[in-house]
C-alpha positions as CSV (number, residue, x, y, z in Angstrom):
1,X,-14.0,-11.3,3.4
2,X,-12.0,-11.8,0.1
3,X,-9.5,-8.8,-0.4
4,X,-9.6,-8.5,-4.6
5,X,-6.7,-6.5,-6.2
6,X,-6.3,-5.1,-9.7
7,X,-2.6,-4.2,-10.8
8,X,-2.3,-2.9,-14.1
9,X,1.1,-3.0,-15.9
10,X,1.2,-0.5,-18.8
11,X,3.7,-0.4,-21.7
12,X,3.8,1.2,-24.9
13,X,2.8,-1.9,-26.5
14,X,0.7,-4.0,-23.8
15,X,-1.1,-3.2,-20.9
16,X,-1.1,-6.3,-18.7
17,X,-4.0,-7.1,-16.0
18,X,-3.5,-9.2,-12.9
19,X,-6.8,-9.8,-10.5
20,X,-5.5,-10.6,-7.0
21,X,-7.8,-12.6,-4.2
22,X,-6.2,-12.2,-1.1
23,X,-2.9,-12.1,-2.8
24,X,-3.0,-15.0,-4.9
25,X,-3.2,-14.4,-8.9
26,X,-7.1,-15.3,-10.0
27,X,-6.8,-13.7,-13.3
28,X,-4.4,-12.2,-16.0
29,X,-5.1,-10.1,-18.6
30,X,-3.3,-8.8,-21.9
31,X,-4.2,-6.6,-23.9
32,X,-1.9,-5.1,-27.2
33,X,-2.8,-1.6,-28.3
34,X,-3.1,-2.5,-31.3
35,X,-6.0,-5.1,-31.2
36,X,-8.6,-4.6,-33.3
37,X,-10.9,-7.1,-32.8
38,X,-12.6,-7.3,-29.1
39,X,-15.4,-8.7,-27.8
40,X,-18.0,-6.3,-27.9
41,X,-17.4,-4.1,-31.4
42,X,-19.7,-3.2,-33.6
43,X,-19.3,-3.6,-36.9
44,X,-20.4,-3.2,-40.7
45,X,-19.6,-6.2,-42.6
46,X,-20.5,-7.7,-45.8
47,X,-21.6,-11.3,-46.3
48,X,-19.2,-13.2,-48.4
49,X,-20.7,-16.5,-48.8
50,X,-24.0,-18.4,-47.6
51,X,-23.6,-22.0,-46.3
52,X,-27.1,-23.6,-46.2
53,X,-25.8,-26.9,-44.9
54,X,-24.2,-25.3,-41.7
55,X,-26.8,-22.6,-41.8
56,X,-24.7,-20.1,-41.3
57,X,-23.2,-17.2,-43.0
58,X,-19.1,-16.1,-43.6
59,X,-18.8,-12.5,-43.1
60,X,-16.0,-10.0,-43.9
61,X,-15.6,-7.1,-41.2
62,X,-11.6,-6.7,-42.3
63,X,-10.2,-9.1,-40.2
64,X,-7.8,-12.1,-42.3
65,X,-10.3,-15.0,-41.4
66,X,-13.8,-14.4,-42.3
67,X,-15.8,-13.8,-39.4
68,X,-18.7,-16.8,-38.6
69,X,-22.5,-15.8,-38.4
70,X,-24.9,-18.8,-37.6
71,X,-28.6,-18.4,-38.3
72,X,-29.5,-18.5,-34.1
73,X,-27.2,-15.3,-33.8
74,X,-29.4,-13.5,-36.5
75,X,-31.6,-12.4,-33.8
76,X,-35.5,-12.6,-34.3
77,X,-35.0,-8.8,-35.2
78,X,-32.8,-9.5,-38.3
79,X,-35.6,-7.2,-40.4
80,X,-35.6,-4.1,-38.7
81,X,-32.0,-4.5,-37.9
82,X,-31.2,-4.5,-41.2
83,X,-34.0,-1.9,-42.5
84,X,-32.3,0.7,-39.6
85,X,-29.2,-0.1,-41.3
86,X,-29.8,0.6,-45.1
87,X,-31.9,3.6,-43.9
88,X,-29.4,4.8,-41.9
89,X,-26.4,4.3,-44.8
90,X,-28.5,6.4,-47.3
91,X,-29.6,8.9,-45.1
92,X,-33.6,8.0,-45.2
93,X,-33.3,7.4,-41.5
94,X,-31.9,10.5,-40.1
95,X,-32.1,10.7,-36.7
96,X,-31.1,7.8,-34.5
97,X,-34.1,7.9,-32.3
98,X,-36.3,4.9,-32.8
99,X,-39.3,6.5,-32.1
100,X,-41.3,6.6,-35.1
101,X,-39.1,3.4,-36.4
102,X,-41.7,0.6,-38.0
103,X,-40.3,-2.6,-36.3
104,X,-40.6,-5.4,-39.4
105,X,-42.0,-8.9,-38.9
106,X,-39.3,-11.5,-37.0
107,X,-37.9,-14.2,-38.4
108,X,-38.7,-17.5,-37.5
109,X,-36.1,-19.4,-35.0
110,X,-35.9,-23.0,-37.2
111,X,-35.7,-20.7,-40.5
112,X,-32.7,-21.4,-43.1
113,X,-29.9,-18.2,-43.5
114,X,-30.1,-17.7,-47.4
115,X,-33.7,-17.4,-47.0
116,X,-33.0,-14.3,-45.0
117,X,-29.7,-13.1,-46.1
118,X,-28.2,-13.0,-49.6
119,X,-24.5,-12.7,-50.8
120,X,-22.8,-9.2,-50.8
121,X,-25.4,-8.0,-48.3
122,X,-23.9,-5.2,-45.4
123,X,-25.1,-6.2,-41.9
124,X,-24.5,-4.4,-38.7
125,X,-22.6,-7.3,-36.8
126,X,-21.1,-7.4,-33.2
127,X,-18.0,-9.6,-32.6
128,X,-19.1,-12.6,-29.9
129,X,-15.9,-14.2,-30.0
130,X,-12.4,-13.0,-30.4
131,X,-10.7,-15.1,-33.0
132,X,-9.4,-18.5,-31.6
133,X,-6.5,-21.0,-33.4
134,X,-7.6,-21.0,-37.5
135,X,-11.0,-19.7,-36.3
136,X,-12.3,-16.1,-37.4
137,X,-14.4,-14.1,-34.7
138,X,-17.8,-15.1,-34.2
139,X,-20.4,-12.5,-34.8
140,X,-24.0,-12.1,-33.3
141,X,-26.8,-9.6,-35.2
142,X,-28.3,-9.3,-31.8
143,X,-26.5,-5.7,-30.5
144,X,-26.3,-5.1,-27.2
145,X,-24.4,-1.9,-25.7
146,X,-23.7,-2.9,-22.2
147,X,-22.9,-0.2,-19.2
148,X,-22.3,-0.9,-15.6
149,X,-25.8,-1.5,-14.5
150,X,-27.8,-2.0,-17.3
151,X,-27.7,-3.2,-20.9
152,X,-29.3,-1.6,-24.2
153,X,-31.2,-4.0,-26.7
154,X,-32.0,-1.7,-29.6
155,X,-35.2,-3.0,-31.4
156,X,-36.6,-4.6,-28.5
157,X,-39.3,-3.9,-26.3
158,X,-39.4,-4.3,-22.1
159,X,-36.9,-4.9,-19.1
160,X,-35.4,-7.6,-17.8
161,X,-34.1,-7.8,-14.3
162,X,-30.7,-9.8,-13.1
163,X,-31.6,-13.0,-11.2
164,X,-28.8,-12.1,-8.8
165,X,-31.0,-9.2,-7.5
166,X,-31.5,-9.7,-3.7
167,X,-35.4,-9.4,-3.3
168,X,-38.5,-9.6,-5.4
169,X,-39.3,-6.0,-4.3
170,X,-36.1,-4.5,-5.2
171,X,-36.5,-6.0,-8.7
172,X,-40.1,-4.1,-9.0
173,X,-38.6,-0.8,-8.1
174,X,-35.7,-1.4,-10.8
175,X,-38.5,-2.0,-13.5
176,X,-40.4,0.4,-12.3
177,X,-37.7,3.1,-12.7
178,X,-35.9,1.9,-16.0
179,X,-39.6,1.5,-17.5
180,X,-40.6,5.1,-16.5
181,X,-36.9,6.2,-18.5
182,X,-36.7,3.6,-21.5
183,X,-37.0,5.1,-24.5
184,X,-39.5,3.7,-27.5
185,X,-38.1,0.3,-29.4
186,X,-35.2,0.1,-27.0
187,X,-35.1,-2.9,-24.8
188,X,-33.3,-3.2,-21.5
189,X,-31.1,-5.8,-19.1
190,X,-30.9,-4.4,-15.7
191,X,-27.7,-5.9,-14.4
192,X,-27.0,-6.4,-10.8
193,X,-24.9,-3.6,-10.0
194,X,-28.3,-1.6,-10.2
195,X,-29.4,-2.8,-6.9
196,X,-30.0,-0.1,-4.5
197,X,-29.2,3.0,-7.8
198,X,-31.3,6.0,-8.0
199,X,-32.8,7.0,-10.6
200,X,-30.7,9.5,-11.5
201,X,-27.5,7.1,-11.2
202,X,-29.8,5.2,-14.2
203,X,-30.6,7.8,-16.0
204,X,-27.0,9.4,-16.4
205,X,-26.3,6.0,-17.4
206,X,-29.2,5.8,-20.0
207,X,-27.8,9.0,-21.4
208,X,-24.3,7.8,-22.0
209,X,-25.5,4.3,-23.5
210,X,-28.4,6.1,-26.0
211,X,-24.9,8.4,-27.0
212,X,-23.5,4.7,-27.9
213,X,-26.1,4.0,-30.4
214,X,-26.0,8.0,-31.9
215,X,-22.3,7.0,-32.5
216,X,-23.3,4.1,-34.4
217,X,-25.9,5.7,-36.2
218,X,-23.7,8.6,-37.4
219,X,-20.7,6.3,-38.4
220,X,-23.0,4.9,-40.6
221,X,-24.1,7.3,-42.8
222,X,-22.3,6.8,-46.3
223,X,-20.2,4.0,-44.6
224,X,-18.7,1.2,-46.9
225,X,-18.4,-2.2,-45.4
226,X,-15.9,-3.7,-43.6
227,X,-15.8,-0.6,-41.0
228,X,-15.9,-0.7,-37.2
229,X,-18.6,1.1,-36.3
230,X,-18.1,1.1,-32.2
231,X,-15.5,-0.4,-30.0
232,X,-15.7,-1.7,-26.8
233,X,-14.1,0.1,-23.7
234,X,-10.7,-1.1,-23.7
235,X,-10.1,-4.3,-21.5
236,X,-9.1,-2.4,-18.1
237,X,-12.3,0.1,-18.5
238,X,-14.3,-2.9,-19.1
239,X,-12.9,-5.2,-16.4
240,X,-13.6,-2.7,-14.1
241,X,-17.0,-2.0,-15.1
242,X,-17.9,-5.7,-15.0
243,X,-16.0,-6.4,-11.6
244,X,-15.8,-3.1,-9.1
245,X,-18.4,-3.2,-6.0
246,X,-17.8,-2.8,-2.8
247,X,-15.2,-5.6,-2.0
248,X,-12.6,-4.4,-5.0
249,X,-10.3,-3.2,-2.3
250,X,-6.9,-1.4,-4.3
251,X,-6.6,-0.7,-7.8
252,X,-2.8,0.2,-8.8
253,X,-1.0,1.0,-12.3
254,X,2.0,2.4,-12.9
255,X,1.2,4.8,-15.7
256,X,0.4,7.8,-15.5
257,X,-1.8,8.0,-18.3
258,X,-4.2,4.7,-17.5
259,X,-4.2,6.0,-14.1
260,X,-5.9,9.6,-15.0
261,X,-8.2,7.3,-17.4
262,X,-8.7,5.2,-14.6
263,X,-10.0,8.0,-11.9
264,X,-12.1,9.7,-14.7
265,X,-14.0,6.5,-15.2
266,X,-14.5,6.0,-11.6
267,X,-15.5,9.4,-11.0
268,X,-18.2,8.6,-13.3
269,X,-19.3,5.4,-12.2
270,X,-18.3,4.9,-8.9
271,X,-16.9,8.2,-7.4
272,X,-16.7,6.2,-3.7
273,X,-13.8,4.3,-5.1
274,X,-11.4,6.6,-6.3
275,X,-9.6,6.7,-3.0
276,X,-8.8,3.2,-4.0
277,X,-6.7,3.8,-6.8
278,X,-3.2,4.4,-6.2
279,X,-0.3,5.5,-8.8
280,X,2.6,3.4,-8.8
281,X,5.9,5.2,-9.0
282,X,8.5,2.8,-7.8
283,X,11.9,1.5,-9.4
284,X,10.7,-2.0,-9.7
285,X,8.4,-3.5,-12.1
286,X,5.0,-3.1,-10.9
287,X,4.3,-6.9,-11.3
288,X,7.6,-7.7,-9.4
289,X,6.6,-5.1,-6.2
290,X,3.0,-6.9,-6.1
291,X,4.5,-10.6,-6.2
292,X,2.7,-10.7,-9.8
293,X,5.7,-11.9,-11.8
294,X,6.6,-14.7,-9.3
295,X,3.4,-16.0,-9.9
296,X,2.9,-16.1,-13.1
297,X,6.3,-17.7,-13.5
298,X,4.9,-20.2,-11.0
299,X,1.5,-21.0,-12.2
300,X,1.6,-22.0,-15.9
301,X,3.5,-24.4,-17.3
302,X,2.4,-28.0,-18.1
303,X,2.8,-29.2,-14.5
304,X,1.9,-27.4,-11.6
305,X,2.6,-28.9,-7.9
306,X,0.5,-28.1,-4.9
307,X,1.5,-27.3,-1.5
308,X,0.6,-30.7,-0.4
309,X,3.4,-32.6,-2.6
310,X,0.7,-33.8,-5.6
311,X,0.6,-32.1,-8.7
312,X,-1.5,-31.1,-11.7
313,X,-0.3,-32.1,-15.7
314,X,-2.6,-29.4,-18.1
315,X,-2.6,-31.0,-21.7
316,X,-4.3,-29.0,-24.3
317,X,-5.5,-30.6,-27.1
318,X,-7.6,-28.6,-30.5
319,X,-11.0,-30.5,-29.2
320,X,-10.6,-29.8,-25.1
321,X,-8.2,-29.8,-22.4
322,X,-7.4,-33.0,-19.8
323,X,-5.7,-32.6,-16.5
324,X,-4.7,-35.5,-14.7
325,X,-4.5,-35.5,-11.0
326,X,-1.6,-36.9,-9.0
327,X,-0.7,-37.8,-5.7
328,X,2.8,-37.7,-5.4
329,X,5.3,-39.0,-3.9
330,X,5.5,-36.6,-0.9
331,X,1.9,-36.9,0.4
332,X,0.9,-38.8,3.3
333,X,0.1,-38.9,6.6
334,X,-1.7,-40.9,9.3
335,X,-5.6,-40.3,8.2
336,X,-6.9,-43.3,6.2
337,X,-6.2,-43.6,2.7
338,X,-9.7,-42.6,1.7
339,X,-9.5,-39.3,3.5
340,X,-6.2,-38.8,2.0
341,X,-7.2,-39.0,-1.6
342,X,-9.8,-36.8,-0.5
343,X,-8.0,-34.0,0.7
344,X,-5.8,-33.8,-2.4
345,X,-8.6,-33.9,-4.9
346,X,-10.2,-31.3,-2.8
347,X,-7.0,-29.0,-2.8
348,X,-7.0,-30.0,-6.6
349,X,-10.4,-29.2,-7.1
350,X,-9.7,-25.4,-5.6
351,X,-6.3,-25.3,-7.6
352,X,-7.9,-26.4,-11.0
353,X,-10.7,-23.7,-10.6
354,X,-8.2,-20.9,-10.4
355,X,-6.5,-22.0,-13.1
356,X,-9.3,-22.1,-15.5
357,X,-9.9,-18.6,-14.5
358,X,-6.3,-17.5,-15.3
359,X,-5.3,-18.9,-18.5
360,X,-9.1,-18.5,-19.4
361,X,-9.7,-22.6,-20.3
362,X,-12.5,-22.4,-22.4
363,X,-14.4,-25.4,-23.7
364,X,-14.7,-29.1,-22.6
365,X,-12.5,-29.9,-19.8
366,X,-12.1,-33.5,-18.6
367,X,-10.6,-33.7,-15.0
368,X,-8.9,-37.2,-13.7
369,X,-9.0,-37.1,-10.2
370,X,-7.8,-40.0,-8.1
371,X,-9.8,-42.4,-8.3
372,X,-12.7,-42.5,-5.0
373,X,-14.9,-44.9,-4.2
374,X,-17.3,-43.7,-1.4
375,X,-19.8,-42.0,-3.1
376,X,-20.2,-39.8,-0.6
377,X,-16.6,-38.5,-1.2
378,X,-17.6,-38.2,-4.6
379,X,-20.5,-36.2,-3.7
380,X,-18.7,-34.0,-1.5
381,X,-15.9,-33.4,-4.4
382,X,-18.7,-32.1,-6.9
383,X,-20.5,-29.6,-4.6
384,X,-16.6,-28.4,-3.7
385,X,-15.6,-27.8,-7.3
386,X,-19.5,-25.9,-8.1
387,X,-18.4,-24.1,-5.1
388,X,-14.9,-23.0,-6.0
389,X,-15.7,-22.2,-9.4
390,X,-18.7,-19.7,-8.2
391,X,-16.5,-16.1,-8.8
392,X,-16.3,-17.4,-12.2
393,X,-17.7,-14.7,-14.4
394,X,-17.7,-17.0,-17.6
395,X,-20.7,-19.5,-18.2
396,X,-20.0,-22.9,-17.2
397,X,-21.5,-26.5,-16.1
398,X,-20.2,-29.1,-14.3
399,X,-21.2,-32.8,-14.4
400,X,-20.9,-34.9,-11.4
401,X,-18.1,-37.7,-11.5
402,X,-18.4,-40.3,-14.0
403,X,-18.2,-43.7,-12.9
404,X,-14.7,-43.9,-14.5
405,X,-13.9,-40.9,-12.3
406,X,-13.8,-38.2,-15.1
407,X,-15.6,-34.8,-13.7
408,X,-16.3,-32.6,-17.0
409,X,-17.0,-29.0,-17.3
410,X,-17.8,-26.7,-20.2
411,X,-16.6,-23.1,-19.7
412,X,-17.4,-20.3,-22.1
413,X,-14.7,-19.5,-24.1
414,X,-14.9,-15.9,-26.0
415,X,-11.1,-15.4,-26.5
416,X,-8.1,-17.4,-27.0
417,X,-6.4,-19.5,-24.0
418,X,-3.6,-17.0,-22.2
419,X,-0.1,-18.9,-22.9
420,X,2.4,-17.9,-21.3
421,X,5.7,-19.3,-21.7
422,X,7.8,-20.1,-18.1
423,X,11.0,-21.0,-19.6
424,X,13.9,-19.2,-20.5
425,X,16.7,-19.4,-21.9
426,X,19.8,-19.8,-20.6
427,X,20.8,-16.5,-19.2
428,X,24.7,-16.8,-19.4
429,X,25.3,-18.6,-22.9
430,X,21.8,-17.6,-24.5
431,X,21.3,-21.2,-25.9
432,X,24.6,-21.2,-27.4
433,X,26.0,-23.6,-24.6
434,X,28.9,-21.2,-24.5
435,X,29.7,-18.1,-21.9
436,X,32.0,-15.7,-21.0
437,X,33.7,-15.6,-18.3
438,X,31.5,-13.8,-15.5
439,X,33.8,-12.8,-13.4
440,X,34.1,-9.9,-16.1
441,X,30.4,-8.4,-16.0
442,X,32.2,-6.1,-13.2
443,X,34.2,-4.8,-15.6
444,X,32.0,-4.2,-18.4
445,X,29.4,-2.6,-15.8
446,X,32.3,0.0,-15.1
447,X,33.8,0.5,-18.4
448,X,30.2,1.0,-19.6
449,X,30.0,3.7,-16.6
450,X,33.0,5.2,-17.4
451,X,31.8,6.3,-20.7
452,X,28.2,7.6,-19.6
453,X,30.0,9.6,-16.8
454,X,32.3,11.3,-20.1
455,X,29.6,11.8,-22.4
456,X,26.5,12.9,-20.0
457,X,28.3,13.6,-17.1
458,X,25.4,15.7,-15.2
459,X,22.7,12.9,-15.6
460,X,21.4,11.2,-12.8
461,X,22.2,7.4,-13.1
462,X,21.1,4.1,-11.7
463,X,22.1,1.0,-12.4
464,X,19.8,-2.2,-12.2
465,X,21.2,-5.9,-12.5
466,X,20.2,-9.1,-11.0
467,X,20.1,-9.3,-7.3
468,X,22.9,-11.9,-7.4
469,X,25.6,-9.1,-8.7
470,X,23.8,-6.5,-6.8
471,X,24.4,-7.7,-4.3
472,X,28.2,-8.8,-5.2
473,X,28.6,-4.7,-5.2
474,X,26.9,-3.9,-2.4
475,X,28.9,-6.6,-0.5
476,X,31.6,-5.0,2.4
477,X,29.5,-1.6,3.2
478,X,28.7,-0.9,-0.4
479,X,32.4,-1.1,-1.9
480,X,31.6,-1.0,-5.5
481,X,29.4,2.2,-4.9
482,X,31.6,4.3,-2.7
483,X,34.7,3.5,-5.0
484,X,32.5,5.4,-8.0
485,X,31.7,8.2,-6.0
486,X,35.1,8.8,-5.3
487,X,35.9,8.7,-8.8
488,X,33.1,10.7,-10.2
489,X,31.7,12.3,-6.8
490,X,28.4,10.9,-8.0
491,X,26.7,8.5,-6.2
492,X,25.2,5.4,-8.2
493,X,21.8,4.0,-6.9
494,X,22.0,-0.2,-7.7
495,X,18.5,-2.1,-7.9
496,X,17.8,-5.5,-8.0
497,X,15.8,-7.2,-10.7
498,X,14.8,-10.8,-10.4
499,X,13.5,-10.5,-13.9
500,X,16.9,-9.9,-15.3
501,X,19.2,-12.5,-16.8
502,X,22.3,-12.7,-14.3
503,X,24.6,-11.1,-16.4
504,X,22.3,-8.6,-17.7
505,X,23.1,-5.1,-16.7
506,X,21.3,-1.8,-17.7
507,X,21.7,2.0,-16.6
508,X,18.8,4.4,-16.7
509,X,18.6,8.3,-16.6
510,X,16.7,11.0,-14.5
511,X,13.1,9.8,-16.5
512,X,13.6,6.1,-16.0
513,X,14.7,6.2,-19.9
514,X,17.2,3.1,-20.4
515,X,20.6,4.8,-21.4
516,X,21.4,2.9,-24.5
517,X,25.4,2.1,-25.6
């Protein structure tokens, strides 16, 4: 059974997301507080121009690019969408119950966009895609207000039942039950987290989702295009609303803050899993204590070698991404050639599914493998690679190998490609090809010590460097350390940090605050 992990690191400015299979890195996650444009928020935005010959509309919801609006994400309940809209803006609508709502006529799926929109008109919009390169966010008229097992459709009638649902029977009962609780005009997805839910789990649910669209519906009285209308929960909330079940084994973060949000969701979701959230409170980086920032520092890049000795070259172009294959010089072995070439496009195969899922490839992908001619090798590659990439939660297709070797895949792609970049710069001369000499960092770690100890001499300080001079202090029973309790009978905790440039040095108080000089 696959152990998953979720470690949150939490800054001021980020909060960073790491989803851990049995200890290897699947999936990593970043999120800035500041983002205001996420999948999933609701907006009121005004059309700023009509383009008949992509038949598609430009719309402005405050964001520097104009969002994109094609004609087949109006939604065949573009009318009533919009007449709840206007209604609801001037107050004729008052109450966000859909009740007594007169659904209009649909619109017609091979119609043309200026024969249902016009310029300057204000159109409750959700964003589909996060903005990508020079592209604006992509925007669909069709709202949905997804919860953990089941989906609102406003202006929609009927349920809908996940395919992933085990049995034929358990999908009657769902319908059954979300039929008997569905209120009038509202449509429903029953996802497949429902399976085996009371109804009571469905109707607390119900409740919180129909509060949703009363939010919507009172931000819109009197509103002036562009406005966000709804956001999304924020990435964590809905990572773990899309992802927890019963095999989501620890969940840890190292701030206090996400962690209470964390338990209060879970409480009210899941309340069996709160005993599997813990609160990090160690001296080391979160990322570092869970292996995180080793792998990430291992696993992007333009190159990436497998255990084996072959390696993997990523090239990202604006129209797709290519990876080439390669054997390398290290593999071998006595099994025939055939098998060999095999086995490495196999253990590609596996390496190249994980890393679409963690720097979230989206788009065409064209994969050279070594080249195979047994067909049923070929085969057997294929029904590996639909296998490996089957915990992929974005939509995807693979095509069998082409004759030239080439496998291709399409992968949804609904925000930008995570980049992160491995290098660094050179930690002793920071780029300038010069340094100083570092025989000296000893001395500006005590001179710098010297002077904390004379202006805040009761605080309790620790010092953290790389584990190269920590351990060049701790050498001969801790030298460095009892010498500076014998001058300031105060002893000075030293912690390693492989994150740190090796001459880096920095001291921090009583409240893990960095003690700035």
């Amino acid at each position: 059974m696959v152990e998953k992990e979720l470690v949150i690191h939490s800054t001021p400015t980020v909060v960073e997301i790491a989803i851990l299979e049995d200890g290897r890195l699947m999936e990593l996650h970043y999120q800035k507080t500041n983002d205001n444009f996420t999948v999933g928020d609701i907006f009121l935005g005004r059309i700023r121009k009509l383009i008949p010959g992509l038949n598609a509309a430009f719309v402005d919801i405050g964001h520097p690019k104009e969002a994109f609006l094609h004609y087949t994400d109006l939604g065949p309940k573009l009318r009533s969408l919009r007449k709840f809209t206007q209604r609801s803006i001037t107050g004729a609508h008052n109450t966000p119950s859909l009740d007594k709502f007169d659904l209009e006529p649909e619109i017609v799926k091979t119609g043309k966009v200026d024969q249902v929109l016009g310029k300057k008109d204000e159109l409750l919009v959700q964003i589909l895609k996060e903005p990508i390169s020079t592209k604006g966010p992509r925007l669909s008229c069709e709202i949905t207000i997804p919860g953990r097992y089941m989906v609102l459709t406003p202006f929609s009638e009927g349920v809908a039942v996940s395919k992933k649902v085990s049995t034929q029977e358990e999908k009657r009962r769902l319908s059954t039950l979300v039929e008997s609780i569905r209120p009038k005009n509202f449509g429903v997805i029953i996802r497949t987290a429902a399976e085996g839910k009371k109804v009571a789990d469905l109707h607390e649910e119900m409740t919180g989702l129909l509060n949703k669209w009363n939010e919507i519906h009172k931000n819109l009285h009197k509103a002036k295009a562009p406005t966000k209308l709804l956001s999304e929960l924020d990435k964590t909330s809905s990572i773990l609303r899309d992802l927890l079940n019963g095999s989501f084994n620890r969940i840890v973060t190292n701030d206090r803050e996400t962690y209470q949000h964390i338990k209060g969701y879970l409480e009210s979701i899941s309340p069996d899993h709160v005993k599997v959230l813990s609160h990090y409170k160690g001296t080391r980086s979160v990322f570092e204590h869970f292996g995180v920032s080793r792998q990430i520092k291992s696993s992007f890049g333009k190159t990436f070698t497998l255990p084996s000795g072959a390696y993997l070259v990523i090239e990202h172009t604006e129209a797709m991404h290519v990876v080439d294959v390669n054997s390398g010089p290290k593999v071998g072995g006595t099994a025939s050639q055939e098998n060999i070439v095999l086995s490495v496009n196999m253990e590609a195969a596996k390496e190249i599914a994980r890393q679409m899922r963690l720097r979230d490839i989206g788009g065409i992908i064209i994969i050279d493998f070594i080249d195979m001619r047994n067909a049923e090798h070929r085969k057997e590659l294929y029904q590996a690679m639909v296998g490996f990439m089957n915990n992929d939660r974005a939509q995807h297709t693979i095509l069998p190998l082409s004759k030239f070797g080439l496998m291709q895949i399409t992968r949804q792609r609904v925000r930008p490609e995570l980049k992160v970049d491995t290098s660094e710069v050179c930690p002793t001369c920071s780029g300038t090809g010069n340094v100083n000499a570092t025989v000296l960092v000893t001395e500006d770690i005590e001179r710098d010590l010297d002077f904390i100890m004379q202006n805040r001499a009761r605080a309790k300080v620790s010092l953290h460097v790389h584990p190269f001079i920590e351990a060049f202090l701790k050498q001969n029973f801790r030298k460095a350390q009892r010498k500076w309790y014998g001058h300031y009978y105060k002893w000075i905790p030293v912690y390693g940090n492989s994150d740190f440039p090796i001459t880096k040095y920095v001291f921090y108080d009583e409240n893990e605050d960095e003690i700035r000089l």
